[in-house]
C-alpha positions as CSV (number, residue, x, y, z in Angstrom):
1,X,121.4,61.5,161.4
2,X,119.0,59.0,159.8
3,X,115.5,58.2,161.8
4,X,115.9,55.0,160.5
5,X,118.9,54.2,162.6
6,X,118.4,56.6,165.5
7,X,118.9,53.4,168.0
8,X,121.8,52.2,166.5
9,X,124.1,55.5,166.4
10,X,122.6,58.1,168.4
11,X,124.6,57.1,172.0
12,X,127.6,57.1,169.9
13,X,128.5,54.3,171.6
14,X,132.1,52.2,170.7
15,X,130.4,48.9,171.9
16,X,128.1,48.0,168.7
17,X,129.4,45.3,166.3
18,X,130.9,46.7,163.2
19,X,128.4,43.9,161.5
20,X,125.4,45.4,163.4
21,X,126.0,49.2,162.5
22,X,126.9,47.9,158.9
23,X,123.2,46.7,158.9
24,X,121.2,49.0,161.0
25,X,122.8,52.4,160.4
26,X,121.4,54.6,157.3
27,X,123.4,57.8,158.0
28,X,125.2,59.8,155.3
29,X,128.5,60.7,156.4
30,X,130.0,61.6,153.0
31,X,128.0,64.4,150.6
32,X,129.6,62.9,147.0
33,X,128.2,65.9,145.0
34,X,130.4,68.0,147.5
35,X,133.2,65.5,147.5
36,X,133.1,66.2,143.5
37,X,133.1,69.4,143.9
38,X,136.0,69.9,146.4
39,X,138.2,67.6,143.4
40,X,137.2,70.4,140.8
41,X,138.3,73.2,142.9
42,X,141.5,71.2,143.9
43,X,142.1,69.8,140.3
44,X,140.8,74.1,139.3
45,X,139.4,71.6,136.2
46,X,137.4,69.2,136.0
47,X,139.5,66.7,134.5
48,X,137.0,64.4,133.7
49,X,134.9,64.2,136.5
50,X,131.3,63.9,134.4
51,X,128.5,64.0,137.1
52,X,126.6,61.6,135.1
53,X,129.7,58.7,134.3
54,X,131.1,59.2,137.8
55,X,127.5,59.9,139.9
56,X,128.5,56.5,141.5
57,X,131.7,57.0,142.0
58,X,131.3,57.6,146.1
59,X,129.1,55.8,148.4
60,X,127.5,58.2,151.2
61,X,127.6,55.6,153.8
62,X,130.6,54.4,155.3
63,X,131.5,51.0,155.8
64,X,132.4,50.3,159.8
65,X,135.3,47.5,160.6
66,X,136.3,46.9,163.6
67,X,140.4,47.2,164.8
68,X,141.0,43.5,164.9
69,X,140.0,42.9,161.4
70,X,142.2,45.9,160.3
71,X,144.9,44.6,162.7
72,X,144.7,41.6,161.2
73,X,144.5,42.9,157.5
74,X,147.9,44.8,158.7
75,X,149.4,41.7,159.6
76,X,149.0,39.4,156.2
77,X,149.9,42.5,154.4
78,X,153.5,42.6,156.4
79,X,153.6,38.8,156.2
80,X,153.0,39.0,151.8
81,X,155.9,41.6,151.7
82,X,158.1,39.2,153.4
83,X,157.2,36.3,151.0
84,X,157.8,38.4,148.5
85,X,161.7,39.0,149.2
86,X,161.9,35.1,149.4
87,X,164.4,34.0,147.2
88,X,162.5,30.0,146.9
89,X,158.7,32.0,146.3
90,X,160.6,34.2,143.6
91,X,162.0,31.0,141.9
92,X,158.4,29.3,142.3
93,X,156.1,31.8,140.9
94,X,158.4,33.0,138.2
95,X,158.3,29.3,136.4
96,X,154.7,31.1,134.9
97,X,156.1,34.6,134.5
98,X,156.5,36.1,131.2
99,X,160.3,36.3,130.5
100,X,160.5,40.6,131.6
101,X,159.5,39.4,134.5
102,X,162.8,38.2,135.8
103,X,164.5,41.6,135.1
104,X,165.2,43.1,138.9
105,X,164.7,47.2,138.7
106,X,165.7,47.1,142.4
107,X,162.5,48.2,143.7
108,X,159.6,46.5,145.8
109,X,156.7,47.7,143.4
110,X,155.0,50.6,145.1
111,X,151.9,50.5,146.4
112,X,149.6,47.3,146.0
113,X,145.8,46.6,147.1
114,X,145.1,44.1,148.8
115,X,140.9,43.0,148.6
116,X,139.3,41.3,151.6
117,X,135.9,40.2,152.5
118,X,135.3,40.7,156.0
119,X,134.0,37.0,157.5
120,X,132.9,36.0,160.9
121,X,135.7,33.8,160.7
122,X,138.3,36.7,159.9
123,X,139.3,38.8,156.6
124,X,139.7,37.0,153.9
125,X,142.3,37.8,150.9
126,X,140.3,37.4,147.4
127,X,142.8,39.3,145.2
128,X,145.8,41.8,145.3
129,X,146.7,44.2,143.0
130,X,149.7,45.6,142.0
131,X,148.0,49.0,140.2
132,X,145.3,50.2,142.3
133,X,143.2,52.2,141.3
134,X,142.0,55.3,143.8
135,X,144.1,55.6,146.6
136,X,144.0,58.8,145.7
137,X,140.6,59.1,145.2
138,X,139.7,57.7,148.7
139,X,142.3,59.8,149.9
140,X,140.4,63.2,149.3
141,X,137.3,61.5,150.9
142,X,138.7,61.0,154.3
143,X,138.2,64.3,155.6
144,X,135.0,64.9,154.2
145,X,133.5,62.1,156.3
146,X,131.1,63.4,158.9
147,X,131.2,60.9,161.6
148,X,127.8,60.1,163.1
149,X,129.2,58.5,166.0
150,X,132.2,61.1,165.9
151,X,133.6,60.1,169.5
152,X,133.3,56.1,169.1
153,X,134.0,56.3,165.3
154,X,137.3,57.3,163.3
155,X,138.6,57.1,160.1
156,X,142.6,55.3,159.8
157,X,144.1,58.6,158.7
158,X,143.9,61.7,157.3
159,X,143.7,63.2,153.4
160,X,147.2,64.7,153.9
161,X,148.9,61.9,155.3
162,X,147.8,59.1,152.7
163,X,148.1,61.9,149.8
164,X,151.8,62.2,151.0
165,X,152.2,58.6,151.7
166,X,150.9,57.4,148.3
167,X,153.0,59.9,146.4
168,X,156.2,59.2,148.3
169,X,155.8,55.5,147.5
170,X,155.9,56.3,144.1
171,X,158.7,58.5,143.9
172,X,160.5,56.2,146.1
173,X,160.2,53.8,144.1
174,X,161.9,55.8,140.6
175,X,164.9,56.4,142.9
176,X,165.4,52.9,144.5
177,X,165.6,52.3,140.7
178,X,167.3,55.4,139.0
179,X,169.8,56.0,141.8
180,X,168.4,59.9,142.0
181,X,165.0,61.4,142.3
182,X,163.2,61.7,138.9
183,X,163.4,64.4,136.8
184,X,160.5,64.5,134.4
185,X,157.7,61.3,134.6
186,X,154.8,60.3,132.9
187,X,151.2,58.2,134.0
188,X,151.0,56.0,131.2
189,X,147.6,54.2,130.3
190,X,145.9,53.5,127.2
191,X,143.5,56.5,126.0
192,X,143.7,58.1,129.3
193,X,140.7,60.2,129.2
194,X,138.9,57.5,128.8
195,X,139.7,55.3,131.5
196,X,137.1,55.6,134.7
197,X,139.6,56.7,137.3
198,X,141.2,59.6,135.0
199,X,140.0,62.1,137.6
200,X,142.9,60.5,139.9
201,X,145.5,61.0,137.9
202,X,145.1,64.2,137.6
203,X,145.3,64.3,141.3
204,X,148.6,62.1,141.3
205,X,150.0,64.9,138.8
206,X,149.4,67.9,140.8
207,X,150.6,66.2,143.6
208,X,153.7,65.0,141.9
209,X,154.4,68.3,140.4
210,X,154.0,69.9,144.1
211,X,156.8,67.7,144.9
212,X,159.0,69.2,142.3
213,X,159.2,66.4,139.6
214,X,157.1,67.9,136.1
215,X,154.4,65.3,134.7
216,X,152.3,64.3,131.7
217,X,149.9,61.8,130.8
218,X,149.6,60.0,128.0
219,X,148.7,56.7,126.1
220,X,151.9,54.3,125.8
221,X,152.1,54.8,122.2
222,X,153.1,58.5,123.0
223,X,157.0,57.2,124.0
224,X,159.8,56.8,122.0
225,X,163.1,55.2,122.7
226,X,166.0,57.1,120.8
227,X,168.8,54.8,121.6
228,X,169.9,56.1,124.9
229,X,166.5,58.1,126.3
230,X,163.0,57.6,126.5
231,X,161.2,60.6,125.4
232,X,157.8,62.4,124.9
233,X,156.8,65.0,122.4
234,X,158.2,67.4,126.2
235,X,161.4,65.8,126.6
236,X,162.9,62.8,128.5
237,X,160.8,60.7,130.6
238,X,163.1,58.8,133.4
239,X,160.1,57.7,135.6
240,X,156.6,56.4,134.8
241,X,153.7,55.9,136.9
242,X,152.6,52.8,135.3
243,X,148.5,52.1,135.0
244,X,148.9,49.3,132.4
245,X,146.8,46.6,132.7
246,X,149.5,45.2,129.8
247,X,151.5,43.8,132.6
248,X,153.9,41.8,130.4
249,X,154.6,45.4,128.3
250,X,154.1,42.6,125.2
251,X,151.8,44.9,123.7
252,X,152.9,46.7,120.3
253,X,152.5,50.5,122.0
254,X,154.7,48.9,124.7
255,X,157.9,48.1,122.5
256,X,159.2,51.7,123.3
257,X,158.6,51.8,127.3
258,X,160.1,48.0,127.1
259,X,162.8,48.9,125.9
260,X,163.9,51.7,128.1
261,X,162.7,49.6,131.0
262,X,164.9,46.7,130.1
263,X,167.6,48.9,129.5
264,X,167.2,50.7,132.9
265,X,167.3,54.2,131.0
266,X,163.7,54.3,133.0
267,X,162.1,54.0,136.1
268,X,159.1,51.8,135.8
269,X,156.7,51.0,138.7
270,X,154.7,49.2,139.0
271,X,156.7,47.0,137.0
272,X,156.6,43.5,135.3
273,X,158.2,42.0,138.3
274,X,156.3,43.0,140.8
275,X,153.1,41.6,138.8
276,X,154.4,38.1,138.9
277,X,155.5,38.5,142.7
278,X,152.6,39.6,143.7
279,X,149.5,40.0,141.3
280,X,148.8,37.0,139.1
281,X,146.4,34.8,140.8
282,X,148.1,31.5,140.5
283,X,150.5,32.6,143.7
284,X,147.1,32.4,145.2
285,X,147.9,28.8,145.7
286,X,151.0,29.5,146.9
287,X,150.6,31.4,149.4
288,X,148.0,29.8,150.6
289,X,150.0,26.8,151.2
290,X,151.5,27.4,155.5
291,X,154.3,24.6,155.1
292,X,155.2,25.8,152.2
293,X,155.6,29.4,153.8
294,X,157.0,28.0,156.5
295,X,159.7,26.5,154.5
296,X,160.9,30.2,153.1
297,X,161.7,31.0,157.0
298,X,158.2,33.1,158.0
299,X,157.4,32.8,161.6
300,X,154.2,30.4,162.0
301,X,152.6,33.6,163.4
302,X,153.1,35.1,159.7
303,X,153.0,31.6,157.9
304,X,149.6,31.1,159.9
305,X,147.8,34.6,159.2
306,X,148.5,34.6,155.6
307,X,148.0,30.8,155.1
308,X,144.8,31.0,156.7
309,X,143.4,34.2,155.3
310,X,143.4,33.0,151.6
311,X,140.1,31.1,150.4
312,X,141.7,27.6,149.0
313,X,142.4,28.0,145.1
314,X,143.5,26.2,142.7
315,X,145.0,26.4,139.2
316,X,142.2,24.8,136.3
317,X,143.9,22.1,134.4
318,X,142.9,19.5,132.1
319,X,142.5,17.1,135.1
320,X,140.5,19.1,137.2
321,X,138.4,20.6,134.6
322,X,135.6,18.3,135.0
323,X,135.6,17.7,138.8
324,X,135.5,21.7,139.1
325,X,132.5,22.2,136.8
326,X,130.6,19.4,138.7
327,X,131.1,21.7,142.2
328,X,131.4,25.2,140.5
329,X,129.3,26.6,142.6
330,X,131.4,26.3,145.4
331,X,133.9,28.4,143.1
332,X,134.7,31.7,141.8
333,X,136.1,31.3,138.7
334,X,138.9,33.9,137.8
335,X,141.8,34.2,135.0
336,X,145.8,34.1,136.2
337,X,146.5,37.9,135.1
338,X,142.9,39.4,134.8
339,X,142.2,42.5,136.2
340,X,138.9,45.0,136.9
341,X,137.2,41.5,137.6
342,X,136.9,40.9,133.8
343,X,136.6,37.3,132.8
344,X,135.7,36.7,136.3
345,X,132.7,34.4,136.8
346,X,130.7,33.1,139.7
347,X,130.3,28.9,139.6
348,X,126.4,29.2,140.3
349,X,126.3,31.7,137.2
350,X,128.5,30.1,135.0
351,X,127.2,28.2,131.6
352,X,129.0,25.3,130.6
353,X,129.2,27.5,126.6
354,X,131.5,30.4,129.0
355,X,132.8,26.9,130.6
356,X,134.3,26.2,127.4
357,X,135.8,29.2,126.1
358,X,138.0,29.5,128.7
359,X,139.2,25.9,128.4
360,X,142.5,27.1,126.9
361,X,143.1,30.1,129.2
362,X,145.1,30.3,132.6
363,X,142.2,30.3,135.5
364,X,142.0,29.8,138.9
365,X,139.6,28.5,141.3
366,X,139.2,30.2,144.1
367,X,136.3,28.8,147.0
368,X,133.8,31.1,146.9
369,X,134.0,33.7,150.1
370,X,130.7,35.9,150.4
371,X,131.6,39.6,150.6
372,X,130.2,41.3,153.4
373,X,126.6,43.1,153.4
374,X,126.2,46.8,154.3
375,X,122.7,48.6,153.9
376,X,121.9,51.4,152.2
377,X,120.1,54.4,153.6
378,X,117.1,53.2,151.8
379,X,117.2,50.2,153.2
380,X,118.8,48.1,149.7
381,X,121.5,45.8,150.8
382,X,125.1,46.5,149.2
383,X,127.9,44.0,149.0
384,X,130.9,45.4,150.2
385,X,134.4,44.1,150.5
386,X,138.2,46.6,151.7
387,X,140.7,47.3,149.9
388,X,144.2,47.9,152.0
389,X,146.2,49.9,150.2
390,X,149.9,49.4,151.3
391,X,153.6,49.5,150.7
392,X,156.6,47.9,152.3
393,X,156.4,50.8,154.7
394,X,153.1,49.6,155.8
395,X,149.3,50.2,155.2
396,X,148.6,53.8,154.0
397,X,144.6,53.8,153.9
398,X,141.9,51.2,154.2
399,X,138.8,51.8,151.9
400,X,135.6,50.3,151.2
401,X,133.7,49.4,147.6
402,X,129.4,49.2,148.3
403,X,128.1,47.4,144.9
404,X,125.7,45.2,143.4
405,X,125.9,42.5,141.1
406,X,128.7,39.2,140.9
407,X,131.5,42.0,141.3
408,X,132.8,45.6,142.3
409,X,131.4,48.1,140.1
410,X,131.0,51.8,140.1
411,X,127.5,51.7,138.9
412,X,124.9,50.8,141.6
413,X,122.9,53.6,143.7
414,X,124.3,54.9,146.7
415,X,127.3,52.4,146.2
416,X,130.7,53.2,145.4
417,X,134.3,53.9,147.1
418,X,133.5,54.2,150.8
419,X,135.2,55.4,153.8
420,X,136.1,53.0,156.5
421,X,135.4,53.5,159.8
422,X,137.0,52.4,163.3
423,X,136.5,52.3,166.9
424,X,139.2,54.8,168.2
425,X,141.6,53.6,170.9
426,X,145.6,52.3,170.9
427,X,145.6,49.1,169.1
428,X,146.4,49.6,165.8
429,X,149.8,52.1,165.4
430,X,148.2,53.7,162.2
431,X,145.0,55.3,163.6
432,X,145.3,58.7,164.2
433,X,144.1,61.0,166.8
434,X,140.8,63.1,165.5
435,X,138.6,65.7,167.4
436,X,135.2,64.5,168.0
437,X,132.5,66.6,165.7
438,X,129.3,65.9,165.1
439,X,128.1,65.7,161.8
């Protein structure tokens, strides 16, 4: 336990604010350099885990929220899925959908992430995502975390249970849309070693090949449609783990995996549709509009939490341009389909040559929502914000990012993923029992 916050944590006592522990406590209840190791003997590779690119990758501190704001993060996630299967949102956020977009594959999408800063006001929703990256990842971390208030202080679940959880979504997803379970599948990105996060899917193909269904990983480019199939230099491919940030599948390496997808000769997810249903920040408006939800049938319980959780944004047009860059700073500037926060600006950092670039593109405003603040064992102060990763069946982990800078990153000290921690008790159905143990 750290000296530093010896009066914070030391009576292990369930009464201190999450915000107070978050700022007081410097204790280390994750060892990342053992975490990393643990991944290498699971992975028995190290499948790309470089100690140097990824010495960022985990944050040793956890990140504590209390059970109302994960209650409360629980509920605008149910409420999104049931805008989602509106028939009048579908109709109103596809008018700025790419065409492949309207194809149905009969399947929700898998798991999303959902981003919140934690207010004093409430969680806030800044962005959801319909290919999030390191469940997985955050997954393997959960029961490495050393609690330093083990009998006040949980985790939401376990490594097993999100491992199984996250995988099952997936493969649920492939037989919503084949009809069957998948026989052979594929984690498609572009230049897969080379993406940050290859480490994890690694991890999503041993765990898809312990449930029985053989997988690769390769770039796009690596399919081929013959007609009836899509294939691989192994074989047929009838389900793929998609980690495009192509979301349209307009791209040139794409035109095979279109096809097939199009065709329903393939399972796709997550897939085109669920993008424009759920991902491109122009529904941000949309669902931040109550009467509007209200109007598709949600309870005003559901119309209220969801309405009220999203910062108010707006779409950048030529008659707003100017009125927008007068109050930027009041703004966070982001584009409609942008992802990994590229091309996403702070107001109060933006110049009016960046201003301009973007003039043509598809942006949104979004009022700006400070993240939260967690210290650092050294005493540095770390923005932080959750990520809720979820399906229709509900949430299956809640994780933390620690960073510096105008957005999430993997490269500050002593940031990174982090676990989340939670008062233990019976109010929220997905926090599991644990044996106190202290670290």
């Amino acid at each position: 336990m750290s000296t530093r916050c010896r009066n914070a944590c030391a009576d292990d006592d369930a009464t201190l604010a999450a915000a107070s522990l978050n700022r007081q406590c410097g204790c280390s209840v994750v060892a990342p350099a053992q975490l990393h190791a643990r991944i290498v003997h699971v992975l028995q590779d190290t499948a790309g885990l470089d100690p140097t690119r990824h010495a960022h990758l985990f944050a040793p501190q956890a990140l504590f929220v209390d059970r109302d704001s994960l209650a409360t993060m629980e509920h605008i996630t149910r409420a999104l899925f049931a805008v989602s299967h509106a028939p009048a949102y579908a109709e109103r956020v596809l008018a700025w959908a790419p065409p492949i977009a309207r194809h149905d594959p009969r399947s929700p999408g898998g798991v999303i992430g959902l981003d919140f800063h934690l207010t004093e006001r409430g969680p806030r929703l800044i962005e959801i995502n319909t290919n999030p990256g390191g469940l997985l990842l955050n997954a393997f971390a959960l029961d490495a975390v050393e609690s330093c208030m083990p009998h006040a202080w949980t985790t939401t679940t376990s490594t097993d249970a999100a491992v199984a959880a996250g995988t099952r979504a997936w493969l649920d997803e492939a037989k919503a849309q084949l009809g069957y379970a998948p026989s052979r599948m594929a984690i498609v990105d572009e230049d897969p070693p080379a993406q940050f996060l290859y480490p994890e899917f690694h991890l999503y193909r041993q765990a898809f090949e312990q449930h029985g269904v053989p997988c690769t990983i390769h770039a796009p480019a690596a399919l081929s449609w013959d007609g009836h199939a899509l294939r691989d230099a192994g074989g047929v491919v009838d389900f793929v783990y998609n980690r495009l940030t192509d979301f349209a599948l307009d791209a040139a390496g794409s035109a095979a995996l279109a096809t097939a997808y199009r065709q329903g000769a393939v399972a796709l997810s997550p897939h085109p549709r669920a993008h424009a249903l759920l991902a491109d920040k122009r529904n941000m408006a949309v669902l931040g509009n109550r009467d509007f939800l209200l109007s598709l049938g949600l309870t005003p319980g559901d119309a209220t939490v969801l309405a009220g959780s999203i910062p108010p944004t707006v779409q950048v047009t030529a008659d707003n341009r100017e009125a927008l860059w007068a109050d930027r700073a009041q703004y966070f500037f982001k584009p409609a389909n942008g992802y990994g926060s590229r091309g996403s600006y702070r107001g109060d950092k933006l110049t009016r040559r960046v201003w301009e670039t973007i003039a043509g593109a598809d942006y949104v405003a979004q009022a700006f929502e400070p993240p939260g603040v967690r210290i650092s064992a050294s005493g540095i102060p770390l923005k932080t914000d959750v990520r809720c990763y979820a399906t229709e069946r509900g949430v299956i982990l809640f994780a933390a990012r620690l960073y510096q800078g105008q957005t999430t990153n993997m490269r500050t000290p002593q940031g990174g993923f982090a676990a989340v921690l939670t008062t233990r008790g019976e109010a929220s159905g997905m926090l599991r029992k644990r044996s106190p143990s202290h670290s």
